[in-house]
N, C-alpha and C positions, 0 to 999 in steps of 0.2 A: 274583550277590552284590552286595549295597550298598555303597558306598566312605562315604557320605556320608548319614543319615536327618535328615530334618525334623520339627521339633519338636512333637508335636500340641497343637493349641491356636493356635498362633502364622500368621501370613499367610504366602502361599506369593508366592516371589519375584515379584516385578512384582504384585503384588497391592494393592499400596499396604502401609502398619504396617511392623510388623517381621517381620523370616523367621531362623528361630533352625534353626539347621545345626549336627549335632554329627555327629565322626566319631572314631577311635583315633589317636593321636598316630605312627601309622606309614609308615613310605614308600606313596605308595600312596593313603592317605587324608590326615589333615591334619597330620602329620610336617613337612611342610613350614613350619605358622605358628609355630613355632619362630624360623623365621626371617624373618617378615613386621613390615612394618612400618608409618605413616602415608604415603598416598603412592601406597602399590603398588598394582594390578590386582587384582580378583579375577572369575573368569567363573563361572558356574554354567550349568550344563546340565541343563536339568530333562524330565522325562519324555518330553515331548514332543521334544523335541528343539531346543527355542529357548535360545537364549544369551542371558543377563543378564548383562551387567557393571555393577561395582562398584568405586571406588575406599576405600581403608582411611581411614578419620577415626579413629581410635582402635585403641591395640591396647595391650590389659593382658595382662602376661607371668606374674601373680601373681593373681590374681580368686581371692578368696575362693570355695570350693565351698558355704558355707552363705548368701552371698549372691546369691540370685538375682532380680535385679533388671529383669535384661534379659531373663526371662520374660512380663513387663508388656508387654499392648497396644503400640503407640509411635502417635507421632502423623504420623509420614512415613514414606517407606520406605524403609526400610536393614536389611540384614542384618546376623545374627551371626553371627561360626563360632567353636565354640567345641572343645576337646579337652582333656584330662587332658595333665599336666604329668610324674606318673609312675607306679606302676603299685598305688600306695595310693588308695583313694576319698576320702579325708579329705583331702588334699592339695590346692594351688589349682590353678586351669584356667588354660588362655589361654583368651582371651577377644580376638577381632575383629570390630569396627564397619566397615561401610562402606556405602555410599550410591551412588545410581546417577549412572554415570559421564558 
């Protein structure tokens, strides 16, 4: 089972652009960026088994879900993780930036 799917469309970590990561806001998966902030770690582990770290440059607690912004290309490479805030679809996301560490 997946904890964590990558966004089709979008660059896969270490790939250079942007890598848009979304997962369910529950323990487990990304339950956690509830409580994330600028500043903090993030690792990703990707199929293969290499490790990406990441440090957070932004983190929106309220991201509009009819704004998708951070769908677009990017011009360097940082990831997003993003998750649902509650269990309506119309409601905002988090939403976290971060860039390699």
């Amino acid at each position: 089972m997946y904890k964590a799917v990558h966004y089709p469309g979008t660059s896969w970590p270490g790939d250079g652009g942007r890598s848009v990561i979304y997962a369910h806001a529950r323990a487990g998966m990304f339950g956690p960026l509830f409580g994330a902030g600028v500043g903090m770690h993030i690792e990703i582990t990707g199929p293969a088994g290499v490790v990406r770290r990441y440090v957070v440059t932004q983190y929106f607690a309220r991201w509009p879900v009819t704004d998708l912004r951070w769908l677009r290309p990017g011009d360097h490479e940082e990831i997003v993780l993003t998750t649902c805030t509650t269990y309506n679809y119309n409601d905002p996301r988090i939403v976290v930036v971060g860039e390699p560490a």
